[in-house]
Backbone bond lengths (Angstrom), bond angles and torsions (degrees), N, CA, C in turn:
res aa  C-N    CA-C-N  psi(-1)  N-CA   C-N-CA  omega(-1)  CA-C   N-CA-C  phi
1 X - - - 1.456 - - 1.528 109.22 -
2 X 1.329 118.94 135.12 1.573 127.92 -177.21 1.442 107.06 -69.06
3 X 0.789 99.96 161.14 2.154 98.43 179.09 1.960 85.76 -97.37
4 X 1.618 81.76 158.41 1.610 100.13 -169.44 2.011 106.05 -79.57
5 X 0.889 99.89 132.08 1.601 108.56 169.16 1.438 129.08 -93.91
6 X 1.506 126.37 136.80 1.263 121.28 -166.77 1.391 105.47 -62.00
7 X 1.513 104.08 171.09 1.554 114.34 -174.21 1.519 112.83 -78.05
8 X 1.562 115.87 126.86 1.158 138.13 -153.04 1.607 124.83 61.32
9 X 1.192 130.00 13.36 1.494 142.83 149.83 1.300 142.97 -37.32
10 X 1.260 139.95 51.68 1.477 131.99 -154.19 1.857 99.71 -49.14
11 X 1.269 95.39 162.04 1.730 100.10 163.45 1.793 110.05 -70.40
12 X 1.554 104.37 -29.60 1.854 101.90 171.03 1.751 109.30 -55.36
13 X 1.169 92.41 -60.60 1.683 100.07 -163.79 2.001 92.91 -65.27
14 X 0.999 142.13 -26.02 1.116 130.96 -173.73 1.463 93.62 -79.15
15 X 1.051 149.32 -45.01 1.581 169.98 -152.46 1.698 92.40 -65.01
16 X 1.454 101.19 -71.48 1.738 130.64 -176.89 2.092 88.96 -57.05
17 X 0.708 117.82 -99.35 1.655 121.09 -168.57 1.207 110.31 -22.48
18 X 1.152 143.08 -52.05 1.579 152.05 156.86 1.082 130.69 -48.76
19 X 1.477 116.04 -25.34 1.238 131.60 165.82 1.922 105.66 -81.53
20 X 1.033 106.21 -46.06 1.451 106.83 170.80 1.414 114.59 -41.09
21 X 1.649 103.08 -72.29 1.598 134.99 175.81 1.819 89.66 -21.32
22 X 1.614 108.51 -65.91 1.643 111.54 -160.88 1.906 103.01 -53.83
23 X 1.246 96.97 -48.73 1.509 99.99 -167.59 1.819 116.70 -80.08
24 X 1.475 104.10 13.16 1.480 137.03 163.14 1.275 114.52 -66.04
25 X 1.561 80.90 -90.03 1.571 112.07 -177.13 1.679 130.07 -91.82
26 X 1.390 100.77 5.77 1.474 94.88 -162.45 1.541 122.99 88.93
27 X 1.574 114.36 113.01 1.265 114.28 157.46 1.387 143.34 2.35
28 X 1.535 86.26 -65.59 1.741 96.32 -176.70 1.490 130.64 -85.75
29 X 1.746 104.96 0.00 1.111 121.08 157.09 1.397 139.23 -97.70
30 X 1.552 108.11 31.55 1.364 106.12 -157.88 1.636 76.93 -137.28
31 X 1.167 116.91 101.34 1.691 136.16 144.07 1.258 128.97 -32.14
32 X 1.168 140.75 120.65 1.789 146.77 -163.65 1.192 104.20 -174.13
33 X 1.849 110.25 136.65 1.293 93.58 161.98 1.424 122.77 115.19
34 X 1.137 108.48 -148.19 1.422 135.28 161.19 1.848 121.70 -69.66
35 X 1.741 90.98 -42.44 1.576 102.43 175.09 1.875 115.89 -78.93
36 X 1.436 110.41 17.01 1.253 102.82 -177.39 1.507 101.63 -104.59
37 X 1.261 118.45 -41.10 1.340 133.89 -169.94 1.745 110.47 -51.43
38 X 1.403 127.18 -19.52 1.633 119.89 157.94 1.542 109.21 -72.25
39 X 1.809 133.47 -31.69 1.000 100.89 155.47 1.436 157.28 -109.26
40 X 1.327 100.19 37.73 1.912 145.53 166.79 1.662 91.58 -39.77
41 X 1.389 134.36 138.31 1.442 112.89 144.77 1.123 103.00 -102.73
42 X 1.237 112.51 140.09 1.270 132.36 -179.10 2.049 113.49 -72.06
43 X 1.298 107.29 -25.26 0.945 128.73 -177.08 1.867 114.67 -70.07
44 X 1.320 123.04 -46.52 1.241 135.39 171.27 1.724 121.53 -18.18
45 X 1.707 85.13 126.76 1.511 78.96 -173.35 1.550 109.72 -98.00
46 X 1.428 121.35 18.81 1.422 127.78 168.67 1.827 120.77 -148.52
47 X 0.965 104.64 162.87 1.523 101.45 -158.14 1.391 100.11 -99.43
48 X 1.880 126.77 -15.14 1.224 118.92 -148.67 1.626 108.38 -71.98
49 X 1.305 126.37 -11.10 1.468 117.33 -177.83 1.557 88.22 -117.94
50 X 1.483 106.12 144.27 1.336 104.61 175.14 1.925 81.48 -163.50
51 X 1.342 93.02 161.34 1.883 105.86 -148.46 1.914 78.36 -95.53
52 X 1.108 103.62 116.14 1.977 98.00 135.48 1.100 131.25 -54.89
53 X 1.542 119.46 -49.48 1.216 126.64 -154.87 1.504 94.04 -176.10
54 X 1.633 100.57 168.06 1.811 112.69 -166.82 1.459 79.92 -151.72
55 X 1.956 97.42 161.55 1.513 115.90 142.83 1.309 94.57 -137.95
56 X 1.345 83.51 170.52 1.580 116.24 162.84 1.730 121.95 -114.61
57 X 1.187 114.58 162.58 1.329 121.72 -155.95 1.808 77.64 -102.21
Protein backbone atom coordinates (compact mmCIF):
# COMPACT_ATOMS: atom_id res chain seq x y z
CA UNK A 1 0.00 0.00 0.00
CA UNK A 2 1.38 3.59 -1.04
CA UNK A 3 1.56 6.01 1.88
CA UNK A 4 -1.20 8.72 1.66
CA UNK A 5 -0.31 12.14 0.02
CA UNK A 6 -1.37 15.59 1.03
CA UNK A 7 -4.30 17.18 -0.62
CA UNK A 8 -3.48 18.16 -4.12
CA UNK A 9 0.08 16.35 -4.16
CA UNK A 10 1.06 14.27 -7.13
CA UNK A 11 3.35 11.23 -6.18
CA UNK A 12 5.94 13.34 -8.84
CA UNK A 13 5.91 16.48 -6.87
CA UNK A 14 6.09 14.43 -3.56
CA UNK A 15 9.11 12.44 -5.26
CA UNK A 16 10.70 16.15 -6.34
CA UNK A 17 10.16 17.80 -2.59
CA UNK A 18 11.97 14.98 -0.81
CA UNK A 19 14.50 14.84 -3.00
CA UNK A 20 15.10 18.53 -2.36
CA UNK A 21 14.47 17.96 1.54
CA UNK A 22 17.63 15.16 0.99
CA UNK A 23 19.84 17.62 -0.85
CA UNK A 24 18.80 20.18 2.13
CA UNK A 25 19.32 18.32 4.86
CA UNK A 26 21.20 15.37 4.10
CA UNK A 27 20.23 11.92 3.14
CA UNK A 28 20.08 10.41 6.32
CA UNK A 29 17.66 12.75 7.54
CA UNK A 30 15.00 12.48 5.27
CA UNK A 31 12.41 9.66 6.45
CA UNK A 32 10.50 7.33 3.75
CA UNK A 33 9.15 4.28 3.82
CA UNK A 34 9.70 1.84 6.24
CA UNK A 35 11.65 4.55 8.42
CA UNK A 36 8.43 6.51 8.92
CA UNK A 37 6.33 3.91 10.49
CA UNK A 38 8.23 4.37 14.30
CA UNK A 39 6.83 7.77 14.01
CA UNK A 40 3.09 6.61 13.14
CA UNK A 41 1.13 6.73 16.54
CA UNK A 42 -0.23 3.84 16.82
CA UNK A 43 -2.60 5.23 19.26
CA UNK A 44 -4.68 7.73 16.87
CA UNK A 45 -8.11 8.04 16.90
CA UNK A 46 -8.27 9.15 13.12
CA UNK A 47 -6.50 8.26 10.06
CA UNK A 48 -6.86 11.69 8.21
CA UNK A 49 -3.15 12.89 8.74
CA UNK A 50 -0.76 10.28 8.24
CA UNK A 51 3.17 11.28 7.66
CA UNK A 52 4.75 10.52 4.09
CA UNK A 53 7.87 11.33 5.11
CA UNK A 54 9.89 13.28 8.06
CA UNK A 55 13.30 15.02 8.62
CA UNK A 56 15.32 15.74 11.11
CA UNK A 57 17.35 18.77 11.81
Amino acid sequence: MADPLPPGVTAEQMAEALERFRQIVGREWVFTDEKVVSYRDPYTITTMRVATGRMRP
